[in-house]
C-alpha positions in Angstrom: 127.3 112.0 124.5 129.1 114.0 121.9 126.8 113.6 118.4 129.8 115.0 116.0 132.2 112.6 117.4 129.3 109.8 116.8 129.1 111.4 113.1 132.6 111.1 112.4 132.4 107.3 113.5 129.5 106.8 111.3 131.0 108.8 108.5 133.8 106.3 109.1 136.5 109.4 109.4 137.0 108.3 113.0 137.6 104.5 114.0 135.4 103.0 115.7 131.3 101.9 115.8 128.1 103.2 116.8 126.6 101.8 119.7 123.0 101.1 119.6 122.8 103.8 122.6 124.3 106.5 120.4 121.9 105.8 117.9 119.2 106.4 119.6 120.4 109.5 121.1 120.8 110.9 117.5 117.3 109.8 116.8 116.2 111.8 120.2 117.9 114.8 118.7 115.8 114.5 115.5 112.4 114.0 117.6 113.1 116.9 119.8 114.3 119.1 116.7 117.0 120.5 118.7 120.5 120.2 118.8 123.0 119.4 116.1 120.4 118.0 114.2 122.8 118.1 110.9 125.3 115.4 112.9 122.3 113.3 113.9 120.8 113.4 110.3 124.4 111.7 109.1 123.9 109.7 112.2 120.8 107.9 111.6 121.0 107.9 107.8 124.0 106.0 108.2 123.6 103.6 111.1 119.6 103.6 111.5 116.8 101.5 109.3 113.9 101.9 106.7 111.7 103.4 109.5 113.8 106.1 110.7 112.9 107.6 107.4 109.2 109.0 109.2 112.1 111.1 112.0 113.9 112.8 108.4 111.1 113.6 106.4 110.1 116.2 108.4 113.2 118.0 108.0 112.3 118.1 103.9 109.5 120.5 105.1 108.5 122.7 108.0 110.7 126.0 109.1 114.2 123.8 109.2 114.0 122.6 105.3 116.1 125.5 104.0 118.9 124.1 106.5 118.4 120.6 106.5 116.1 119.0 103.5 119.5 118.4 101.3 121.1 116.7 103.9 117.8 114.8 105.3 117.7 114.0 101.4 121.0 112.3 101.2 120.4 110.5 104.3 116.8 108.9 102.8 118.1 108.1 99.5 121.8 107.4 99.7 122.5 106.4 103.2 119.3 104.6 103.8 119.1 103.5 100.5 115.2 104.3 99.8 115.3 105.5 96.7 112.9 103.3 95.3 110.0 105.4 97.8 111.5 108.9 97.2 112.2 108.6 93.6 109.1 110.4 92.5 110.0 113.2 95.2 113.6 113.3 93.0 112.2 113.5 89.8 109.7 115.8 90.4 112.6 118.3 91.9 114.6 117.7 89.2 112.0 118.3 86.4 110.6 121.5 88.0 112.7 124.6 86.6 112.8 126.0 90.2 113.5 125.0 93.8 110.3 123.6 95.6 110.3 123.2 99.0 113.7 124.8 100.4 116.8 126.3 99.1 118.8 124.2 96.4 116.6 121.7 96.6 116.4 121.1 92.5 120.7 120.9 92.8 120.2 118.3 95.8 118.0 116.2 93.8 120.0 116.6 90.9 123.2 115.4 92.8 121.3 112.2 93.8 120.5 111.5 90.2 123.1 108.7 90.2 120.9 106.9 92.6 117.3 107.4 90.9 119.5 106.0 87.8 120.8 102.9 89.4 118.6 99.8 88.3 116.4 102.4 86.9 115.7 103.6 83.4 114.2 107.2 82.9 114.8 108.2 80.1 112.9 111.8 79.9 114.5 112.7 83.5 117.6 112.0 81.7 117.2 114.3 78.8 116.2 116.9 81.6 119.9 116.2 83.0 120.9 116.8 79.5 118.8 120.8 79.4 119.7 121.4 82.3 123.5 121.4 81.3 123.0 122.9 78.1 121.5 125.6 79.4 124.5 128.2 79.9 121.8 130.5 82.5 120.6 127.3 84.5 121.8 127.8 88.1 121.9 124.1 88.5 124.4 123.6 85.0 127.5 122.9 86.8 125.5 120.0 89.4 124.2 118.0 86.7 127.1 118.4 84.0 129.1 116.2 87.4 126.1 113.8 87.4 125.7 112.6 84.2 129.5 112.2 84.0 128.7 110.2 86.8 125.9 108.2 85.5 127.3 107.9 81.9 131.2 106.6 83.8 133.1 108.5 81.6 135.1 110.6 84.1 138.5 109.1 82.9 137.7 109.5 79.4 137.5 113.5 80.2 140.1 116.4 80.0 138.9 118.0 82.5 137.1 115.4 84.8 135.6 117.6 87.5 134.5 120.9 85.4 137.4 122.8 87.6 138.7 125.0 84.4 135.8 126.2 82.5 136.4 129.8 82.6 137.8 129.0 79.1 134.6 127.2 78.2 133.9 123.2 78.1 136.1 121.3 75.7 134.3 118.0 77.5 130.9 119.1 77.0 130.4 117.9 73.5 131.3 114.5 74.4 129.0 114.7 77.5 126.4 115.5 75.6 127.2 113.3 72.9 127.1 110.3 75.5 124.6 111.2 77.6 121.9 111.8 74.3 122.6 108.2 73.5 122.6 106.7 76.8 118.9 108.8 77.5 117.7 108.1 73.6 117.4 112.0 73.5 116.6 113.1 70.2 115.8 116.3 67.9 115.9 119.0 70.5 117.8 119.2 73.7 114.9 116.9 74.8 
């Protein structure tokens, strides 16, 4: 079995299903932690269930996190839709001014904000989202100025949507900011 052209079926880039079979052959690459263990990640956060989450977590720790914990991430919260058991795992790598546990893993968290914020009301995290992109020497400024313009909607309402011309500074962020103080109740400070 090829597992990258079983991702690109479950990515839905490539027509066609996954077969139960193919399934479990991603979830034999996982167990074995060998092979193209990225591919079977999309795999089985795509196309598997709520206990497949116990064959990712390990891939947020151990030697293979700096490689695999954003994408074993994305595949526990988005694709398997448990962000109700790992939002204290997101908020606690979003709060925390460094990475903890592997490489970018304060950005991953960040991008999944949209998710911890879906039927869910934070409002400190928020204001964090809000520091974090006021803060001109915060690696992470860029990742959450996109995610609260994703969580406040306001995309269209922007001159420059995607943050791709900033070099001559952020003529959206004072909306942004604007917006996203209200929508979080942020007051005084940037918190």
């Amino acid at each position: 079995m090829n597992i990258g052209d079983i991702r690109k079926r479950a990515q839905g880039v490539k027509a066609g299903t996954v077969s139960p079979l193919e399934l479990d052959y991603a979830r034999g690459i996982l167990r074995a932690h060998r092979g193209d263990i990225n591919s079977a990640l999309y795999v089985v956060g795509l196309c598997g269930a709520a206990d497949d989450a116990l064959l990712i977590e390990p891939y947020l720790r151990g030697p293979e996190c700096d490689v695999h914990g954003e994408t074993a991430l994305k595949a526990l919260v988005r694709y398997l839709g448990l962000v109700d058991r790992y939002r204290p795992l997101l908020r606690k790598l979003i709060m925390s001014p460094t990475d903890l546990g592997w490489m970018n893993s304060r950005m991953s968290a960040i991008h999944l904000a949209k998710d911890y914020f879906k039927d869910f009301r934070d409002d400190e995290l928020g204001c964090e989202l809000v520091a974090i992109f006021c803060n001109p020497s915060d690696q992470d400024q860029l990742s959450a100025r996109g995610t609260l313009v994703d969580i406040l909607g306001i995309r269209d309402e922007l001159g420059d949507p995607f943050g791709l011309e900033l070099e001559a500074g952020d003529t959206d962020a004072g909306y942004i900011v604007k917006m996203a103080r209200q929508r979080f109740n942020c007051h005084g400070g940037l918190h």
